[in-house]
C-alpha positions, 0 to 999 in steps of 0.5 A, spaced: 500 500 500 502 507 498 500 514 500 497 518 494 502 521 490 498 528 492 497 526 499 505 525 500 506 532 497 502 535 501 505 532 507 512 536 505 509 542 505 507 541 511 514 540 513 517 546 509 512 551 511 510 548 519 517 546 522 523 552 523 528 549 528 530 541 525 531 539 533 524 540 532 522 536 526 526 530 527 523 530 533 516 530 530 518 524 525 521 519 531 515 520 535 511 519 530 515 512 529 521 514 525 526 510 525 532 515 528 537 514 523 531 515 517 530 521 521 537 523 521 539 521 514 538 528 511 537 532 517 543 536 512 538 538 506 533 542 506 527 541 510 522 540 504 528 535 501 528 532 508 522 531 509 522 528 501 527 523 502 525 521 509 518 518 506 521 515 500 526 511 504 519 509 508 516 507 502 522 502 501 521 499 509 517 494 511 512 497 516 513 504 512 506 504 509 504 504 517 509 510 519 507 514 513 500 513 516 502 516 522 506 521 520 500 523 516 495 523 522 500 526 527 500 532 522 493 532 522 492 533 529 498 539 529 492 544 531 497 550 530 505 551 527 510 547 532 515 553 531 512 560 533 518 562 528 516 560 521 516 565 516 510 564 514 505 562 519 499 563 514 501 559 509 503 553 514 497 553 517 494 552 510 499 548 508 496 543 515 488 545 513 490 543 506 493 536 508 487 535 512 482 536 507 485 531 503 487 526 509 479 526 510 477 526 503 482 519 502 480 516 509 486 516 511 486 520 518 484 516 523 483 519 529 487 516 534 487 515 542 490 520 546 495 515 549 498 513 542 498 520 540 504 524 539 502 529 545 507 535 548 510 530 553 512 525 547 515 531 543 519 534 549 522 527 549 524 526 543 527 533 542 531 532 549 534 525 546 535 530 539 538 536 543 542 530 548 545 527 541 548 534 538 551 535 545 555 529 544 556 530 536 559 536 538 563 534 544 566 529 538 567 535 533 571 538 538 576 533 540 577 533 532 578 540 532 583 540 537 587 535 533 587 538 528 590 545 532 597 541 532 597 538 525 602 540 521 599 538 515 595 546 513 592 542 506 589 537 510 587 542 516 583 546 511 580 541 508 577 539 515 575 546 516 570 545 511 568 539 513 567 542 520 563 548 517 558 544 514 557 539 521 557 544 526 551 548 521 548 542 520 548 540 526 544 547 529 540 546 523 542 552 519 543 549 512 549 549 510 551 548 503 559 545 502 564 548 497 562 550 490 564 552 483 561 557 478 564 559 472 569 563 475 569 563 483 571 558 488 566 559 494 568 556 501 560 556 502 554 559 503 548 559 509 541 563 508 540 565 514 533 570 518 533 573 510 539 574 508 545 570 504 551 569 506 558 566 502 563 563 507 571 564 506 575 559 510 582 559 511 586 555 516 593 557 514 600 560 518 599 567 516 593 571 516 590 574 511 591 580 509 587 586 505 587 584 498 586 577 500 579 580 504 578 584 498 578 579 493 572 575 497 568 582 498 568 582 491 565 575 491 560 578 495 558 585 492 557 581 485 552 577 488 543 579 490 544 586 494 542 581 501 548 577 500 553 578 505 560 575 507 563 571 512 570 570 513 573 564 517 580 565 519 582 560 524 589 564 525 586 570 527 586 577 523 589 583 525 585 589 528 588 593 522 586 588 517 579 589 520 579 596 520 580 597 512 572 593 512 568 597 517 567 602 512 560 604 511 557 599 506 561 594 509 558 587 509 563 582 511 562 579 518 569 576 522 571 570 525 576 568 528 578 560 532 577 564 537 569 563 536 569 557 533 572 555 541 566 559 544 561 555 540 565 548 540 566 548 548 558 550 548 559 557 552 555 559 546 550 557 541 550 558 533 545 560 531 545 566 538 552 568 536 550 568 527 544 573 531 550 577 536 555 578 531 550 580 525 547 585 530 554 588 533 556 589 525 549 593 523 549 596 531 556 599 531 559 597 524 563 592 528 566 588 523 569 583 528 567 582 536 570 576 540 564 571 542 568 571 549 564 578 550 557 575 548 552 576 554 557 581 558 551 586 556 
């Protein structure tokens, strides 16, 4: 037995439109009976691609027909949105009463005792377990980032930066896209973040970088959408003076520095509250570059 095709897209919109944070998602799909490693398998795509996947992988497993049926139900039982920060709240609750509609039209939403349902107690379960695991994922990158301090090999260490990178946003649940190629650019990433773009450069060398070098990836960045901004990694550091020469007006480069990667690895600091700190201290006091070690000192 299969879920109609319409009925499956209208599930992924559910997805897409009605979950902000992934901690949340992968929450609803293990409580709804997913499997943890079905739920994980694509937690690093795109929620709308996630949630594709995830239920084509269902279709394959011997009790997924009865998985998808639950996951159906349990989103029509969502009475509001799971994330009060969706960008679009009316199109998620769209998204919920259309799938509704159509689950009621196929008689497939079957109303299920309270005890078998997903409920508030069964999700704050299941996001403790997802929030217990990316403590231990992220203790784990930390003891790869701390031996990669010592590895006289600075190609490998770089090529680890940018696996790191990818990790450690994916693992906060902010999409990360790895290095790409256009037909002129090298690009060491991108992440959309709250409305904006953001094209990363990281380096992990012995010296630090200089003007020019910055200034070749600025003009990566001005060449992009108007909403495109920069960040610059620079594991080594960056000079005070360096950084001067980019907190002009119409600067759109944000710093980092090893330093700030330390803060967020040891847990001192979550991804997604040091994005919002150094984002507001550059559009607040032009500040190009802030240590997280001043995050929370008022």
């Amino acid at each position: 037995m299969e879920i109609p095709y319409e009925i499956t897209e209208a599930m992924i919109q559910c997805f897409g439109r009605c979950f902000h944070y992934k901690d949340r998602m992968e929450a609803f799909l293990r409580a709804a009976g997913v499997p943890p490693a079905i739920a994980q398998r694509y937690r690093n795509e795109y929620k709308f691609v996630w949630a594709r996947k995830t239920l084509s992988d269902l279709s394959d497993s011997e009790s997924g027909y009865e998985i998808q049926c639950r996951i159906l139900t349990e989103l029509c039982k969502l009475r509001n949105v799971p994330d009060d920060e969706v960008p679009d709240r009316n199109a998620a609750l769209s998204a919920l009463r259309n799938l509704k509609a159509m689950a009621v039209q196929h008689d497939l939403y079957v109303e299920e005792e309270k005890k078998a349902g997903t409920g508030r107690q069964a999700l704050a379960k299941e996001r403790e377990r997802v929030v217990a695991e990316r403590v231990a994922k992220l203790d784990d990158l930390k003891h790869r980032f701390s031996e990669a301090l010592v590895n006289p090999d600075r190609q490998r260490v770089g090529y680890f930066l940018e696996e790191l990178l990818y990790e450690l946003f994916s693992l906060f649940g902010i999409d990360y896209r790895k290095p790409y190629k256009t037909e002129t650019e090298q690009i060491d990433g991108h992440i959309p973040f709250e409305g904006f773009d953001y094209l990363v450069e990281a380096r992990w060398r012995k010296n630090q970088p200089n003007v020019q070098e910055i200034g070749g990836f600025k003009t990566k960045v001005d060449s992009k959408l108007e909403s495109t901004r920069g960040i610059f990694i620079a594991v080594q550091g960056i000079r005070p003076e360096v950084v001067a020469q980019f907190q002009s007006r119409g600067c759109n480069i944000i710093f980092w520095d090893g330093t700030d990667l330390i803060e967020i690895l040891e847990g001192r600091v979550e991804l997604r509250d040091a994005m919002r700190f150094k984002i507001e201290k550059a559009a607040q006091e032009g500040k190009a570059f802030v240590s997280l070690r001043e995050f929370g000192r008022g």
